[in-house]
Rosetta silent file (secondary structure, phi, psi, omega in degrees, C-alpha in Angstrom):
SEQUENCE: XXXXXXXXXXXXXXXXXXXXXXXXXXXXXXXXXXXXXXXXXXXXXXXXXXXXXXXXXXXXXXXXXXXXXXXXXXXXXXXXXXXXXXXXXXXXXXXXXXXXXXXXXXXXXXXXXXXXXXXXXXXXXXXXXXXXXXXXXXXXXXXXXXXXXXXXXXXXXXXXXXXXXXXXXXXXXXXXXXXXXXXXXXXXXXXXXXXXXXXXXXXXXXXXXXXXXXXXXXXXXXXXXXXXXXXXXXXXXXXXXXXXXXXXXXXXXXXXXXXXXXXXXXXXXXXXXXXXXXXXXXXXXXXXXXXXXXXX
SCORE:     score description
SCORE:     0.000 S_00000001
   1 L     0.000  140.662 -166.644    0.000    0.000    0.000 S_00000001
   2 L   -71.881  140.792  153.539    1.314    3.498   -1.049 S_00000001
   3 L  -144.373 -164.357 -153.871    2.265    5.601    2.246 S_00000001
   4 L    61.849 -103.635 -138.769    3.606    9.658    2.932 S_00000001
   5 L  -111.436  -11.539  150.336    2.076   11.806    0.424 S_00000001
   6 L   -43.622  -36.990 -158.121    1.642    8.663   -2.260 S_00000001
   7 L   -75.840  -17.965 -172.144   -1.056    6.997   -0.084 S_00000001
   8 L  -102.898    8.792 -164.457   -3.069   10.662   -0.846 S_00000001
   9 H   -83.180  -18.104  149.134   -2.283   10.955   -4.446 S_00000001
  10 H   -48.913  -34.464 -163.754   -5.497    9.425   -5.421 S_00000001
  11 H   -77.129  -43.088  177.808   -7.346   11.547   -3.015 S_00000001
  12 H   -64.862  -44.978 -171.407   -5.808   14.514   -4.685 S_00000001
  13 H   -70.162  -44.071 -165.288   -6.598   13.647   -8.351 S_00000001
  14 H   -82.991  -59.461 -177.331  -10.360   12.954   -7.463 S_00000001
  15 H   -41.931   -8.518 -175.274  -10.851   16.681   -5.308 S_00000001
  16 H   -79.409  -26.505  179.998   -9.193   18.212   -8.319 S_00000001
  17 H   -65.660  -46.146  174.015  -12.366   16.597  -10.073 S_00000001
  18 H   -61.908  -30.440 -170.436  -14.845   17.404   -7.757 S_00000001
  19 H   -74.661  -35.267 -177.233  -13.790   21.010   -7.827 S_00000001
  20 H   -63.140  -33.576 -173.538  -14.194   20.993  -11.955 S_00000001
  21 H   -92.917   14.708  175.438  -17.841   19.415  -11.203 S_00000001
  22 H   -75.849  -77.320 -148.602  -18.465   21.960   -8.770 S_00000001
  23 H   -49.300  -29.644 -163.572  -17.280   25.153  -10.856 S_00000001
  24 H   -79.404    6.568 -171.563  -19.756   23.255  -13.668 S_00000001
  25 H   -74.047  -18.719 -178.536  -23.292   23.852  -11.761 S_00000001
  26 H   -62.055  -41.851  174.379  -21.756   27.703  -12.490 S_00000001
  27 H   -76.940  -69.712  174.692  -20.940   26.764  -16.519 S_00000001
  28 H   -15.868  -79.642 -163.925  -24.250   24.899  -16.715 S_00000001
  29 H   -52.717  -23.905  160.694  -26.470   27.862  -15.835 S_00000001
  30 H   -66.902  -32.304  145.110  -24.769   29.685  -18.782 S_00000001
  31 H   -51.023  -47.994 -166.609  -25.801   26.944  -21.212 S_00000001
  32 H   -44.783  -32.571 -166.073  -29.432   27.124  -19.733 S_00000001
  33 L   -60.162  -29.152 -166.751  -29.912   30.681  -21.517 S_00000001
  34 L  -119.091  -11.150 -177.805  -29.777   29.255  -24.949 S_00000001
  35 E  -123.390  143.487  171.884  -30.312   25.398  -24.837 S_00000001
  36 L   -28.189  170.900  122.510  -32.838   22.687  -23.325 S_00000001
  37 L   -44.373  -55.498 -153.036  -31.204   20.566  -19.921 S_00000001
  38 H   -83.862  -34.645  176.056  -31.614   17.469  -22.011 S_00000001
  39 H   -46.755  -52.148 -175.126  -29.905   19.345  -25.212 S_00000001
  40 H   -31.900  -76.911  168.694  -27.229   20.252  -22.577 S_00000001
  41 H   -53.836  -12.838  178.957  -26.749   16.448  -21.470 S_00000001
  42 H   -96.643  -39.159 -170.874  -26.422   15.255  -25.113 S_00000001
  43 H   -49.457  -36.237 -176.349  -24.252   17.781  -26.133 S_00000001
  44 H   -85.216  -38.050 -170.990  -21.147   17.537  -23.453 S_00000001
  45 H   -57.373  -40.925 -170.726  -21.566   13.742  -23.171 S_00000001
  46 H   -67.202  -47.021 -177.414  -21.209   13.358  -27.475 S_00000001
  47 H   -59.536  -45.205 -174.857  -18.533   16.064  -27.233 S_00000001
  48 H   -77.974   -3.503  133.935  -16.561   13.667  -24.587 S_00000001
  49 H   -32.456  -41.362  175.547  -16.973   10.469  -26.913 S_00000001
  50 H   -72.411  -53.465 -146.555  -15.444   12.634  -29.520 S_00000001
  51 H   -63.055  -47.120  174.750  -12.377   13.637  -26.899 S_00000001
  52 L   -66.902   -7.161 -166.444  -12.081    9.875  -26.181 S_00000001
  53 L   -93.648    1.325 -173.164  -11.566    8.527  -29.519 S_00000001
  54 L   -84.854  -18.077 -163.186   -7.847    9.888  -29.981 S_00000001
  55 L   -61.992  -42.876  176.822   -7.430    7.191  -27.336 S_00000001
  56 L   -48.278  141.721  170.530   -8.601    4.186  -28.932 S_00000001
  57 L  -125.579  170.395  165.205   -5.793    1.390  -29.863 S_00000001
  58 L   -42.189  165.849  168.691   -5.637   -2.101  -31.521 S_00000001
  59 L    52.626   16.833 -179.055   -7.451   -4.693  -30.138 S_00000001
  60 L   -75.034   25.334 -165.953   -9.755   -2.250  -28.784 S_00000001
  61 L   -95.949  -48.570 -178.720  -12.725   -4.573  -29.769 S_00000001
  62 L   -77.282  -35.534 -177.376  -11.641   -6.974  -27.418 S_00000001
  63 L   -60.348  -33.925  167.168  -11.521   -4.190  -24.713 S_00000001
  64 H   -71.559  -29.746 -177.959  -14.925   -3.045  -25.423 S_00000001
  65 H   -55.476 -106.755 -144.857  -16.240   -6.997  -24.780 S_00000001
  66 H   -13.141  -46.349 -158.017  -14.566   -6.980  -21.816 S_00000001
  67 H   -88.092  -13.049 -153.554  -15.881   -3.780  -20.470 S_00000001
  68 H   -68.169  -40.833 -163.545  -19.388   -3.747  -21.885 S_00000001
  69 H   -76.903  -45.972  168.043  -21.195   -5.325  -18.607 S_00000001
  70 H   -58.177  -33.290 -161.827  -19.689   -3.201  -16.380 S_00000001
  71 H   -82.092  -48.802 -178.523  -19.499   -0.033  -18.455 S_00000001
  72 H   -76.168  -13.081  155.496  -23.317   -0.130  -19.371 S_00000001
  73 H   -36.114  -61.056 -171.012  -24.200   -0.698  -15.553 S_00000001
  74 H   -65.836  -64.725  167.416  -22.303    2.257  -14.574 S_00000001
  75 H    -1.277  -65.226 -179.843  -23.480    4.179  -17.656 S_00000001
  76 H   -39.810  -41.759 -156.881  -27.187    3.236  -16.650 S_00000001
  77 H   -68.483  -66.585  145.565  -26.583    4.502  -13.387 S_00000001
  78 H     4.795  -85.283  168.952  -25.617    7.636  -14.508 S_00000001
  79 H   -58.894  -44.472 -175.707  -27.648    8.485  -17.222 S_00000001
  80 H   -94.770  -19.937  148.945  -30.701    8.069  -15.110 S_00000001
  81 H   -55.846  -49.238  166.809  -29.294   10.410  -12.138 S_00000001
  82 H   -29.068  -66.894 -138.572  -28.961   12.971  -14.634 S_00000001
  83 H   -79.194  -43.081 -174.387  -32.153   12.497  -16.587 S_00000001
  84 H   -63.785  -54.699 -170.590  -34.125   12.213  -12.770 S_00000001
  85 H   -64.083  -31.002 -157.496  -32.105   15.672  -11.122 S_00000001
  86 H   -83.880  -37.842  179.611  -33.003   17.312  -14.779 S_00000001
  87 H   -84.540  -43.932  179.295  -36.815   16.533  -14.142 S_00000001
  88 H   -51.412  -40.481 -163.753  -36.618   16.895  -10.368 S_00000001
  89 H   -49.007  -42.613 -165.832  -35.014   20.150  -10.675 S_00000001
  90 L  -112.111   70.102  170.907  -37.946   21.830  -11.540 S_00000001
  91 L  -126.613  -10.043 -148.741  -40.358   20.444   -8.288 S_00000001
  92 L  -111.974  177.803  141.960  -37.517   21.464   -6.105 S_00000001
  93 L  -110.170  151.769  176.794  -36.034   24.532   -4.636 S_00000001
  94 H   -38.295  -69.626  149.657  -32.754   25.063   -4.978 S_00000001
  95 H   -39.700  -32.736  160.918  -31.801   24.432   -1.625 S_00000001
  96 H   -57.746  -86.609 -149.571  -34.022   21.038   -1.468 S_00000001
  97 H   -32.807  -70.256 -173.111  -32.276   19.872   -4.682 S_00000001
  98 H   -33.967  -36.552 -175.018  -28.516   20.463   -3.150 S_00000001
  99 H   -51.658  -55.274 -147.816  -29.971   18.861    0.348 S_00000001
 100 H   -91.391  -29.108  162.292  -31.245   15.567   -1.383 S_00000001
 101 L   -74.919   15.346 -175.998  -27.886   15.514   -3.640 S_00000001
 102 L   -75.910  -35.329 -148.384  -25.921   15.762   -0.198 S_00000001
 103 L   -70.984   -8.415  162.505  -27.577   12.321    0.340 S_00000001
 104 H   -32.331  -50.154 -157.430  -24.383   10.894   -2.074 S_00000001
 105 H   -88.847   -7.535  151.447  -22.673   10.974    0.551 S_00000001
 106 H   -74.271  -20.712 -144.252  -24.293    8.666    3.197 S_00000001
 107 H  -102.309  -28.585 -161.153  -25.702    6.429    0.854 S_00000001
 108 H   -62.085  -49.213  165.994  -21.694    6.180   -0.899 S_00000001
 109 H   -15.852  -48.637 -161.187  -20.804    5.669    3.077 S_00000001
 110 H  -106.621  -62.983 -152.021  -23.248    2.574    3.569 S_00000001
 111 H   -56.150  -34.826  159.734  -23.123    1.233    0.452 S_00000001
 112 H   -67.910  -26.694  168.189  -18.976    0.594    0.853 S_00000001
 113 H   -58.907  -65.711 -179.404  -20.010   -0.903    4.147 S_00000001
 114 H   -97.706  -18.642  163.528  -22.155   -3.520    2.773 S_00000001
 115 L   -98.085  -20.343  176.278  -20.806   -3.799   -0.588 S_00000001
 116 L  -101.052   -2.170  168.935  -16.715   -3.422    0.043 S_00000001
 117 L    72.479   31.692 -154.926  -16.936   -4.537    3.821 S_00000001
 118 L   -63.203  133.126  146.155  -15.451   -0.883    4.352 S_00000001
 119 L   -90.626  159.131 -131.132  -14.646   -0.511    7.992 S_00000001
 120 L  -141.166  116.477 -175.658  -15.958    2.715    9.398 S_00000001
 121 L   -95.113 -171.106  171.630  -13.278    3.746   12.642 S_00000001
 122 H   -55.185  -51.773  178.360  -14.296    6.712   14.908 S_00000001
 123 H   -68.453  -42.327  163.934  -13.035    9.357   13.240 S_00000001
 124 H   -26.331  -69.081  179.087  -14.410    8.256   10.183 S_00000001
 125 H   -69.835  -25.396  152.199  -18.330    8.032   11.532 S_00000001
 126 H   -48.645  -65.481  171.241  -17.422   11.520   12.804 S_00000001
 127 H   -45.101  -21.895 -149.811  -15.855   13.080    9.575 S_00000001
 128 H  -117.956  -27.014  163.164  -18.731   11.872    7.909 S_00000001
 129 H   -69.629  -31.187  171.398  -21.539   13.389   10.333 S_00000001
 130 H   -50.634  -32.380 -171.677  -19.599   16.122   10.021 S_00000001
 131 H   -75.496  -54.608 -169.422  -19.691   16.299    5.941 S_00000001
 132 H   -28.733  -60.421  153.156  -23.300   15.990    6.429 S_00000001
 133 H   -19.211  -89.507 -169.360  -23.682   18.967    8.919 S_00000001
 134 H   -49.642  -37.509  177.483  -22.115   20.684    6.055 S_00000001
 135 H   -73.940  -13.210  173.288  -23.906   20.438    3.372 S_00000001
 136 H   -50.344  -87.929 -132.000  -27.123   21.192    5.044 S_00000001
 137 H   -73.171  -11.837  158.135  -25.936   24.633    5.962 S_00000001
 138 H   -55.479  -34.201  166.004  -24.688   24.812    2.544 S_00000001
 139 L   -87.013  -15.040  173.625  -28.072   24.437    1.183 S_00000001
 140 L   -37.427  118.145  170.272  -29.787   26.539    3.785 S_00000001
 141 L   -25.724  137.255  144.440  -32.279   29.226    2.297 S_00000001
 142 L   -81.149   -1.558 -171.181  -30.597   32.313    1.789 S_00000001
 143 L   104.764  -20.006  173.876  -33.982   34.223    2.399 S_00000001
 144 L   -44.604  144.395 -168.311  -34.610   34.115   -1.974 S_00000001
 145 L   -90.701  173.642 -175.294  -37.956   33.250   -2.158 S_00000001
 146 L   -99.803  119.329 -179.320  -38.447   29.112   -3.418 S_00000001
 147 L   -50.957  133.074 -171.552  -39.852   27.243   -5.522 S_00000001
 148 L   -75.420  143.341  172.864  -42.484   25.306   -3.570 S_00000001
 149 L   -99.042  129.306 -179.503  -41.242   21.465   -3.322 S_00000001
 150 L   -94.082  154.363  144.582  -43.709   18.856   -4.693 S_00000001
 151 H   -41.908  -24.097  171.553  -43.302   15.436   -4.048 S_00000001
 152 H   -93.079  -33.062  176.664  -42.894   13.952   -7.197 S_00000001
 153 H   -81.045   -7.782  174.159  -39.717   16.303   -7.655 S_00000001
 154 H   -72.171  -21.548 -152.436  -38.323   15.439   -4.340 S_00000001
 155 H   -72.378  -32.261 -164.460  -39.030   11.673   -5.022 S_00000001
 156 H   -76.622  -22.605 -178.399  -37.295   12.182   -8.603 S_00000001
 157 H   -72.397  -47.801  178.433  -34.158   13.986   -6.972 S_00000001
 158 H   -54.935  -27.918 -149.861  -33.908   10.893   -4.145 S_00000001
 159 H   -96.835  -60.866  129.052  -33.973    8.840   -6.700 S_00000001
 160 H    -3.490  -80.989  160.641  -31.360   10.924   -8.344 S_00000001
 161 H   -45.065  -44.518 -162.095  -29.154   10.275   -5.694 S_00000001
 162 H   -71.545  -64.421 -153.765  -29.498    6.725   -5.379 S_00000001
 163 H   -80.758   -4.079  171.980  -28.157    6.156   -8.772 S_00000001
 164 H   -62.465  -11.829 -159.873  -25.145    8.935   -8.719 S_00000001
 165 H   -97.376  -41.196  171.665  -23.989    6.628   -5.332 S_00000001
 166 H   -41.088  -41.836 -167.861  -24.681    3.429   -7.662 S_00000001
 167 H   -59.843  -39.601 -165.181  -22.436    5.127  -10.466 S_00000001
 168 H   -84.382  -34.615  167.474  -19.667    5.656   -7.743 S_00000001
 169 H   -66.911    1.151 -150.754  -20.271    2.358   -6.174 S_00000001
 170 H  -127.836  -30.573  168.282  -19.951    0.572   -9.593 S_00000001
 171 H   -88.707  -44.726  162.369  -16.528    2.824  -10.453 S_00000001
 172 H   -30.274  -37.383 -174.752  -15.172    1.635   -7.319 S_00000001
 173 H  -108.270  -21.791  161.296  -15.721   -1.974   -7.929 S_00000001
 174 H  -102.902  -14.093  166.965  -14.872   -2.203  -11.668 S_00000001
 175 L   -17.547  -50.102 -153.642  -12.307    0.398  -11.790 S_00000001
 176 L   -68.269  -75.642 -152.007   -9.419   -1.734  -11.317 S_00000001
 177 L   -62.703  -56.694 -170.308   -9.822   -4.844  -13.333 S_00000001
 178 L  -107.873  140.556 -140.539  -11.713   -2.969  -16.531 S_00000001
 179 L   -42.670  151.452 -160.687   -9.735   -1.416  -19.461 S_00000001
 180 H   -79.630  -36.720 -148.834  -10.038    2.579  -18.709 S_00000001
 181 H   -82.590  -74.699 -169.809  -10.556    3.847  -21.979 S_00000001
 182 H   -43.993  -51.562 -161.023  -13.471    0.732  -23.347 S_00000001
 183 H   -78.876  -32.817 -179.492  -14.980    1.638  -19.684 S_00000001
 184 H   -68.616  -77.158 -172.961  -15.297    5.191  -20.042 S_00000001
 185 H   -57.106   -9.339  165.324  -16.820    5.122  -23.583 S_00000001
 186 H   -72.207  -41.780 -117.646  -19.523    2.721  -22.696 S_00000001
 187 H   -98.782  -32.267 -155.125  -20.882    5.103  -19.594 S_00000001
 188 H   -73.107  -45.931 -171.067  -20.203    8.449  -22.014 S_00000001
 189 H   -72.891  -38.161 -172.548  -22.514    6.720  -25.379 S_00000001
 190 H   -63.537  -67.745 -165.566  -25.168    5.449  -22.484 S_00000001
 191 H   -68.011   -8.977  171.530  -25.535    8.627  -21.198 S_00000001
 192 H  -106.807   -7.943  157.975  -25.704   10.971  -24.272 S_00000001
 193 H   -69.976    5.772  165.272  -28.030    8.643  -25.915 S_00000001
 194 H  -113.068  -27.922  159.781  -30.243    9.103  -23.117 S_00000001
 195 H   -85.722  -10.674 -178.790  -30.245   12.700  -23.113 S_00000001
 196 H   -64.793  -54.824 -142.546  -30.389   12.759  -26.965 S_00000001
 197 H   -75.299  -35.914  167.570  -33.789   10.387  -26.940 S_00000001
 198 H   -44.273  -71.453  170.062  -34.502   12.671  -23.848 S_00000001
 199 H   -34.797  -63.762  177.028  -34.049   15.632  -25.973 S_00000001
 200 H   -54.413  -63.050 -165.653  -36.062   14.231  -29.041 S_00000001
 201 H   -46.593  -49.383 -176.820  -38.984   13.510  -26.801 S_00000001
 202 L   -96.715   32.968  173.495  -39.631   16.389  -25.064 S_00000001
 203 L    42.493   53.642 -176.306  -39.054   17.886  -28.197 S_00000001
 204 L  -141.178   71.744  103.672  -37.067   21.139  -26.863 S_00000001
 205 L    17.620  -70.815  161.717  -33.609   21.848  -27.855 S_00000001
 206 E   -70.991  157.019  169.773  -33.870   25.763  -27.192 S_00000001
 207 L   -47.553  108.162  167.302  -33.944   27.398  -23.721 S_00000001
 208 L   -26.549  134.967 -177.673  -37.436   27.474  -22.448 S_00000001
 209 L    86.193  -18.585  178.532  -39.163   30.654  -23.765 S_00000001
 210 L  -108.355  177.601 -167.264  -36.842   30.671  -26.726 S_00000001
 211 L  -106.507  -26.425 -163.862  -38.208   29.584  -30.607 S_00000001
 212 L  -139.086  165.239 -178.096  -34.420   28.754  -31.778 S_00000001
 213 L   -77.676   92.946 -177.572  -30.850   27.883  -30.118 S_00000001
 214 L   -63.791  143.829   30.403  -28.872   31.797  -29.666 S_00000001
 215 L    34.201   71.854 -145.679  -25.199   30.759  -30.599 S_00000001
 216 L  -139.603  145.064 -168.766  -22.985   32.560  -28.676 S_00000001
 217 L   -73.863    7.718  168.379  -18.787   32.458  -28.083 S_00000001
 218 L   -95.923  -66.476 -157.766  -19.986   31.976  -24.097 S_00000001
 219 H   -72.662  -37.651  150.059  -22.242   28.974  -24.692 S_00000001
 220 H   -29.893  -67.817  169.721  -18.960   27.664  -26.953 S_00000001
 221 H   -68.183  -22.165  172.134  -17.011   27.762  -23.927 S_00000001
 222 H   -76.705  -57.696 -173.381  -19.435   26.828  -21.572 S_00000001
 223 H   -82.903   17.266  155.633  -19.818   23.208  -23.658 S_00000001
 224 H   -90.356  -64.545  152.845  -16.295   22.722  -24.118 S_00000001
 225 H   -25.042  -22.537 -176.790  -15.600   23.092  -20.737 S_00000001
 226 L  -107.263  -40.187  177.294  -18.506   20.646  -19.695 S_00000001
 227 L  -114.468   19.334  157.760  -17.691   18.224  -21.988 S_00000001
 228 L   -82.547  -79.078 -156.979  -13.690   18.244  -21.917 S_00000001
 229 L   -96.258   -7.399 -167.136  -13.140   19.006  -18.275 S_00000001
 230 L  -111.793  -26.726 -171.401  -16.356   18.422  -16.593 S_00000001
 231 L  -126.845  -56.612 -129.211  -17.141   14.832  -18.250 S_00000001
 232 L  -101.321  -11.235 -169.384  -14.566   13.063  -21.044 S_00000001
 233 L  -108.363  -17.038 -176.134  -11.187   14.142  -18.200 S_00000001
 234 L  -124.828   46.233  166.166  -13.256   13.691  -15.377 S_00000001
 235 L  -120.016  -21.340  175.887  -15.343   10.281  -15.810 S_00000001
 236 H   -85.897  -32.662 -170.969  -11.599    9.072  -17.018 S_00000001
 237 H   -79.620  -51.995  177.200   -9.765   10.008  -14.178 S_00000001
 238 H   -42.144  -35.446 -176.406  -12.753    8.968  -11.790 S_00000001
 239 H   -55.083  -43.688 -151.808  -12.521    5.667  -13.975 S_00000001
 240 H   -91.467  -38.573 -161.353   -9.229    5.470  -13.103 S_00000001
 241 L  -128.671  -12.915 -160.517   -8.021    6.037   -9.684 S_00000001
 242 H   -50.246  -30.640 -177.282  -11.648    6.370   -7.706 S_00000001
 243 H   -67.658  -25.960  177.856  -10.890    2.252   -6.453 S_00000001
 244 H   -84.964  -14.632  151.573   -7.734    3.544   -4.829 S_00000001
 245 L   -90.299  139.995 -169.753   -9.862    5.558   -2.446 S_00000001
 246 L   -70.843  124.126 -159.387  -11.421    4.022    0.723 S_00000001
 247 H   -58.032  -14.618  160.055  -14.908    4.225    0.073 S_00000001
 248 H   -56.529  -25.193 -152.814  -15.782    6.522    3.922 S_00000001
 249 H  -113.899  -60.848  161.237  -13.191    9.059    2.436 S_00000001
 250 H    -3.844  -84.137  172.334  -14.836    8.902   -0.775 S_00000001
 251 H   -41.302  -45.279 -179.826  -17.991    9.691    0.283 S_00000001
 252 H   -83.830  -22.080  176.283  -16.696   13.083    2.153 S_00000001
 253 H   -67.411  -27.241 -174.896  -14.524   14.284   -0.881 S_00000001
 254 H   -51.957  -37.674 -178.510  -17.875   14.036   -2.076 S_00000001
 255 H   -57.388  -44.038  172.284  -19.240   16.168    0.268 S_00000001
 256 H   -55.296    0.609  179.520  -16.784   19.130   -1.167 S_00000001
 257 H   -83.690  -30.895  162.298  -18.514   19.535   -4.172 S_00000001
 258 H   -48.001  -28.886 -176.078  -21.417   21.659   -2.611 S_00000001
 259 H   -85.855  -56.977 -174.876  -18.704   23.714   -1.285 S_00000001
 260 H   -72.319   -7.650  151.917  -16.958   24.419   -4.698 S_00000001
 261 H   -71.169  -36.254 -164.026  -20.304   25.133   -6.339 S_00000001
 262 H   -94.076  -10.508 -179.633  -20.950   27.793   -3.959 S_00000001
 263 H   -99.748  -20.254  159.083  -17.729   29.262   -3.990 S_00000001
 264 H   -87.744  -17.032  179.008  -17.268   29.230   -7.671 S_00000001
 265 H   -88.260   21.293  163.067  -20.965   30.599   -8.289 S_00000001
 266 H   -84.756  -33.849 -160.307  -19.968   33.511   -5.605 S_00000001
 267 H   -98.933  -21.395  179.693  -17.304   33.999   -7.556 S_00000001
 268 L   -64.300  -42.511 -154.476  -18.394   33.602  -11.157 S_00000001
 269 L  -127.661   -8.675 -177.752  -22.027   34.611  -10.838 S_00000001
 270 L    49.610   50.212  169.636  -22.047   36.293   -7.609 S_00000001
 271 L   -84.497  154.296  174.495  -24.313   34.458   -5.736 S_00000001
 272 L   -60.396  153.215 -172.661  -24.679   35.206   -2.019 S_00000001
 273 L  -149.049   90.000 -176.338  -22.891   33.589    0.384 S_00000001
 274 L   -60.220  177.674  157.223  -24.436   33.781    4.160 S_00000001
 275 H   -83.366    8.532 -174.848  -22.066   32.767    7.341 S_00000001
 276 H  -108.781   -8.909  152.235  -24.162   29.827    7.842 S_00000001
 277 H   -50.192  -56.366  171.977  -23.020   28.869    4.417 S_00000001
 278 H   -59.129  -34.455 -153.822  -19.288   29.586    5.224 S_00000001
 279 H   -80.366  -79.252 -171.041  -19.935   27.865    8.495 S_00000001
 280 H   -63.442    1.223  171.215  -20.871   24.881    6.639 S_00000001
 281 H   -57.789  -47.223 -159.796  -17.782   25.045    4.110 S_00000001
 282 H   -95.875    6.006  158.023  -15.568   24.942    6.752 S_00000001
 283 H   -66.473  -31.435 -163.103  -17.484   22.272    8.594 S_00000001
 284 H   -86.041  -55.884  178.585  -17.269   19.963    5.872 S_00000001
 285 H   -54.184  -12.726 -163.849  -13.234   20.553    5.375 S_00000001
 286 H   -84.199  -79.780  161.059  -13.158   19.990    9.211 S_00000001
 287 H    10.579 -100.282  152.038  -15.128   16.440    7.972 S_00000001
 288 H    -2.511  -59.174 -179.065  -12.258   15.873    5.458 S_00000001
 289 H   -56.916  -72.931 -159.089   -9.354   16.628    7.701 S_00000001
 290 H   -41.808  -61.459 -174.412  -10.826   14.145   10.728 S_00000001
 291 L   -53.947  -10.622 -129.187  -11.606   11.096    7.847 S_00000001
 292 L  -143.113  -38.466 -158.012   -8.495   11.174    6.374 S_00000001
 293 L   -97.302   -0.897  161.832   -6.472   10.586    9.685 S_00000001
 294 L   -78.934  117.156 -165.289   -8.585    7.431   10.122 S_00000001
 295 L   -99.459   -7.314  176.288   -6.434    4.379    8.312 S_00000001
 296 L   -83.463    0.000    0.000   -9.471    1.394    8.566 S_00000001
């Protein structure tokens, strides 16, 4: 087993990730102005299919057999967290939605418990009440008024959850053994062929309220960015190293991604940022710290 500052070099490579899939709920809302959600999801996912294809080698035929049962599992998983937070989104309030996608991070928690036999030390079940802690007050109304929450969008956001902690349970357990590249391009073709058919169906393309798709050198940059750095570098690198973290410490880098959404859309978009907000940032890194010094 890697030890010093090796044993964290996994740990590093996936927070550099979460912080890209933070900064994107910030790129996202700039896509919203001119394109569907479902357009959105076919668009970055196709673009990181293209990004993956420089990759491909011989025998990569046999690499796709190999990988196909695993890759369209996770895929599956995936694709239908999206397509459920994309419907959920709009029964929620913001602050619900963030709440019920905090629940990744318990459910990654138990689910390494009972499917990896994870053992869960002191600090550990601490760091991890702790992460929790935080993201509530991360999601706390800011006083904006809310979108009333119905029940069928919270049920579709829980639901939501369940399969992003399947996706992460399912890179965790195939990670190792199947080929990176063959595993990555099944999950990337499942999931933009589910927002394409997504797309077709509810027949929308353009931005609610618009007749046609605005074309703009922002909305360029916003879907390169989502589907370079936000999906085709960071479903490979999750692909890749995510097995080498113990799934309790997993689950709390997870927990940082609320915090690097709110601190890049303070800084990008200049959303507010109470102290009970800050409070929970640095509760969660508190989390993080604690987890980390726990070795079962």
């Amino acid at each position: 087993m890697p030890t010093g500052t090796r044993r964290f070099a996994p740990h590093a490579a996936m927070t550099a990730m979460i912080a890209i899939w933070g900064a994107s709920y910030a790129v996202v809302k700039v896509t919203l102005g001119s394109l569907s959600p479902f357009a959105v999801i076919a668009l970055r996912f196709w673009l990181a299919v293209v990004c993956l294809l420089p990759f491909v080698r011989s025998g990569f035929g046999d690499q796709l057999r190999r990988a196909r049962g695993p890759g369209l599992a996770a895929g599956a998983c995936l694709a239908l967290g999206y397509l459920l937070q994309t419907v959920g989104m709009q029964g929620t309030s913001a602050s619900m939605g963030g709440f019920l996608a905090g629940l990744i991070v318990p459910l990654v928690a138990i689910g390494g418990r009972f499917v990896f036999g994870a053992r869960f030390g002191p600090r550990s079940v601490a760091g991890l009440f702790l992460g929790m802690a935080g993201v509530a007050c991360l999601c706390w109304p800011s006083g904006d008024p809310a979108q009333t929450d119905t029940p069928l969008g919270i049920g579709l956001q829980i639901g939501s959850s369940l399969s992003y902690a399947g996706h992460v349970l399912l890179l965790s357990r195939f990670g190792k053994d199947a080929p990176t590249v063959a595993f990555c391009l099944w999950q990337l073709v499942v999931v933009a062929l589910a927002g394409s058919a997504a797309a077709l169906v509810s027949g929308e393309l353009a931005a609610p309220g618009q007749s046609e798709v605005v074309v703009t050198w922002g909305l360029g940059a916003a879907i390169l960015y989502l589907g370079v750095l936000a999906t085709a570098l960071g479903i490979g690198v999750q692909s890749l190293v995510q097995h080498r973290v113990p799934p309790v410490h997993l689950a709390l880098l997870f927990a940082t991604q609320p915090l690097f959404a709110a601190f890049f859309g303070w800084l990008a978009l200049a959303d507010a940022l109470g102290p009970v907000q800050l409070l929970g940032g640095a509760v969660i890194i508190a989390g993080v710290v604690l987890t980390s010094l726990d070795r079962k």
